[in-house]
C-alpha positions as CSV (number, residue, x, y, z in Angstrom):
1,X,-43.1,-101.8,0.9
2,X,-44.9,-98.9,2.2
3,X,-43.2,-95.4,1.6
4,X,-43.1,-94.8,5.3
5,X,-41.9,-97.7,6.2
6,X,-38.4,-97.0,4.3
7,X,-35.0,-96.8,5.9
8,X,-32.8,-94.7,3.5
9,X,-33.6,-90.7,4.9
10,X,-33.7,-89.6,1.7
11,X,-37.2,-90.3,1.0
12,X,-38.3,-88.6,3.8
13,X,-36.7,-85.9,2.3
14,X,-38.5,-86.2,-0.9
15,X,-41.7,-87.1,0.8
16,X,-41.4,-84.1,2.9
17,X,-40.4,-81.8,-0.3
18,X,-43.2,-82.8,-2.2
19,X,-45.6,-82.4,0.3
20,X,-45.2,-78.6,0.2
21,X,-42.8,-78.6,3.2
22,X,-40.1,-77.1,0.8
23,X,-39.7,-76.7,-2.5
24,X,-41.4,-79.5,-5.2
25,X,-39.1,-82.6,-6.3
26,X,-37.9,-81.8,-10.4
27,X,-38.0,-84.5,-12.8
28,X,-33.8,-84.0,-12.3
29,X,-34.0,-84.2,-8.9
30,X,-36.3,-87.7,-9.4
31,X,-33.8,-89.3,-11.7
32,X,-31.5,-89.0,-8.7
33,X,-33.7,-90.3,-6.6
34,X,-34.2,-93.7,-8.2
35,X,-30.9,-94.3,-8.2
36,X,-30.8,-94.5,-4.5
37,X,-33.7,-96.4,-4.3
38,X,-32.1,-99.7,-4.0
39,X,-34.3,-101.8,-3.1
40,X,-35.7,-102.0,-6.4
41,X,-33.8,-103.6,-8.6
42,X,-31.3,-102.3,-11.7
43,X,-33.7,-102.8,-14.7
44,X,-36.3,-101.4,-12.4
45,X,-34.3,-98.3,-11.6
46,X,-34.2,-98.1,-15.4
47,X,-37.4,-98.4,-16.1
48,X,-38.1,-95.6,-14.0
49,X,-35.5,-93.3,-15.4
50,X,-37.1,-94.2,-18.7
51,X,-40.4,-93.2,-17.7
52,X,-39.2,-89.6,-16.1
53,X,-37.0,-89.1,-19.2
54,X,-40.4,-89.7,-21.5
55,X,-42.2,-87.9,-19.1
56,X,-39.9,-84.6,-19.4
57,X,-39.9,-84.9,-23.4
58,X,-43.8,-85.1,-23.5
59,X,-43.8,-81.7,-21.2
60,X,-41.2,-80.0,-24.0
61,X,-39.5,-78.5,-20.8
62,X,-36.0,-78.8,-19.3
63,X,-35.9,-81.6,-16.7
64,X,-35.5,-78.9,-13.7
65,X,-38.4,-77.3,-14.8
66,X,-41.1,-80.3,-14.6
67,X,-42.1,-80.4,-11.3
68,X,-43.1,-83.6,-9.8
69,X,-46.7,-83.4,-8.9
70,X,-49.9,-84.6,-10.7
71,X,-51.2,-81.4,-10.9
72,X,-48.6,-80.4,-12.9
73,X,-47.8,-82.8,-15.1
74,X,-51.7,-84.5,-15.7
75,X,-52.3,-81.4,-18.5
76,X,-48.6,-82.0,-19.8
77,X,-48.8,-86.0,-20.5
78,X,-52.3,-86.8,-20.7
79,X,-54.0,-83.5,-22.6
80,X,-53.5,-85.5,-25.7
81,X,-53.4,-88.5,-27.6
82,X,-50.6,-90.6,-27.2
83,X,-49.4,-90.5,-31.0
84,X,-49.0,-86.4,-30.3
85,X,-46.2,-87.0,-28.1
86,X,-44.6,-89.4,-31.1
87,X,-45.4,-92.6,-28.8
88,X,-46.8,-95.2,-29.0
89,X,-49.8,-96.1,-27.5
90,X,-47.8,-99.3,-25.3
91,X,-45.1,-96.8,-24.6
92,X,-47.4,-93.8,-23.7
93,X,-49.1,-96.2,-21.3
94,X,-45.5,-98.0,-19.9
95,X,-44.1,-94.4,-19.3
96,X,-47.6,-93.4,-16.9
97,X,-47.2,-96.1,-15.5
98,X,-43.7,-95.6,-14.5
99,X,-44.5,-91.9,-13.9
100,X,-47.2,-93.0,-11.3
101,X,-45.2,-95.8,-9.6
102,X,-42.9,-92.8,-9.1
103,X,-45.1,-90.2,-7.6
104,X,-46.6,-92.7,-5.5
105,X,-43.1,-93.6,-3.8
106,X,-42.3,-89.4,-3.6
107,X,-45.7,-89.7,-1.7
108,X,-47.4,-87.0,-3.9
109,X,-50.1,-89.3,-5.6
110,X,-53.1,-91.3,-4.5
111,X,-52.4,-94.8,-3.8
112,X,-54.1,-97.0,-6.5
113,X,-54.8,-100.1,-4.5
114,X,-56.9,-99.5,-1.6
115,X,-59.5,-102.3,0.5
116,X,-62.6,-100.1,0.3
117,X,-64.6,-99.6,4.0
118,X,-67.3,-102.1,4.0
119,X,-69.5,-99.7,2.8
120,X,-68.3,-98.5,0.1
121,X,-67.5,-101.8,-0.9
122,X,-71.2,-103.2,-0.2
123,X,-72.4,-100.4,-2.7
124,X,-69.7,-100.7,-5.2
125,X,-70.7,-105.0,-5.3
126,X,-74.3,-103.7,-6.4
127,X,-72.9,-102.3,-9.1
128,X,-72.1,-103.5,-12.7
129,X,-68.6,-104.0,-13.9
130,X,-69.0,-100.7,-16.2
131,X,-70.2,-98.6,-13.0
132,X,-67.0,-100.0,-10.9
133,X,-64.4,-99.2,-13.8
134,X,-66.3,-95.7,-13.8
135,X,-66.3,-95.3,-9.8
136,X,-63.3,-96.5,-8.7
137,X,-61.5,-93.5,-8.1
138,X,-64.6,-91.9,-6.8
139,X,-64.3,-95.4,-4.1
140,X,-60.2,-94.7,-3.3
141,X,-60.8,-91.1,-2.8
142,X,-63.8,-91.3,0.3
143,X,-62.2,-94.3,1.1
144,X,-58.4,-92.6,1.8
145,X,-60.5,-89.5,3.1
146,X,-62.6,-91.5,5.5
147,X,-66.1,-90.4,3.6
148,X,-69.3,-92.9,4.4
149,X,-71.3,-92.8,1.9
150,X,-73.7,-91.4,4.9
151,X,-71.1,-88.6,5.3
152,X,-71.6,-87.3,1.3
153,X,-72.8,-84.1,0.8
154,X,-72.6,-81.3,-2.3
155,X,-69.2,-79.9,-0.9
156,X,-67.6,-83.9,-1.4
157,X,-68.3,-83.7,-4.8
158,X,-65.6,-80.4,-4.5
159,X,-63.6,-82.3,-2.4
160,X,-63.2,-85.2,-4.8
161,X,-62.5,-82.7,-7.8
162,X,-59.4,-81.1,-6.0
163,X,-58.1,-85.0,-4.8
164,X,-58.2,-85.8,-8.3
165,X,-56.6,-82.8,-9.9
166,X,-53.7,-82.7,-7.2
167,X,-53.3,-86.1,-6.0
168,X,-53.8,-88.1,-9.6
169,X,-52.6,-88.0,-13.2
């Protein structure tokens, strides 16, 4: 289900909130959140709670202080290895993975599956499986922003930086 296309006003609320329109969506505020999302289901609601919870212990911060955006929490949960959080390396990966799921429905991070333009994706099939794994986000991002590869220039490469830093973990 796409984020807009959601009945309950709430996440336009959030949406709008994290957007910049008001203040950012806490990690408390999130856990509150899921639990309205019901169209997901209870162990999925959990899940999700599980993954803010980890998320709010890796940062060392209260709940209401970890604010919901990739640009603040990508040098929080990712600046080390997942053993320096105490996790493992399957939960370390299951609470991202929760964490992003989550951002992506407050409407604050890049979406991760996205049909390339046809030419992106005609250059991207030229390439090797190592230079797609390496490229992919480079693809999403001109692809969301509606760059051709014609349209590239120096200042994209900027442009690309600044997606990444605020719009993924």
């Amino acid at each position: 289900m796409d984020f807009n296309e959601h009945k309950n006003t709430s996440f336009g609320a959030a949406q709008a909130t994290c957007i910049g329109l008001a203040a950012p969506i806490t990690a408390a505020e999130a856990m509150r959140l899921v639990e309205a999302w019901t169209d997901l289901s209870e162990t999925r609601r959990r899940d999700l709670r599980s993954a803010i919870s980890g998320t709010v212990k890796m940062c060392g911060l209260p709940a209401t202080s970890v604010i919901m955006t990739p640009a603040f929490l990508s040098p929080r949960v990712v600046a080390k290895p997942p053993a320096g959080y105490g996790l493992s390396d399957q939960r370390h990966s299951a609470v991202l993975s929760g964490l992003r799921f989550v951002l992506r429905r407050l409407g604050v991070h890049a979406p991760f599956r996205v049909a390339f333009v046809p030419a992106w994706e005609a250059l991207r099939e030229r390439l090797g499986h190592f230079e797609q794994t390496a490229l992919a986000a480079w693809f999403r991002f001109a692809t969301v922003e509606g760059i051709l590869p014609c349209d590239v220039e120096a200042s994209t490469i900027d442009q690309f930086e600044r997606w990444a830093r605020e719009r993924t973990l």
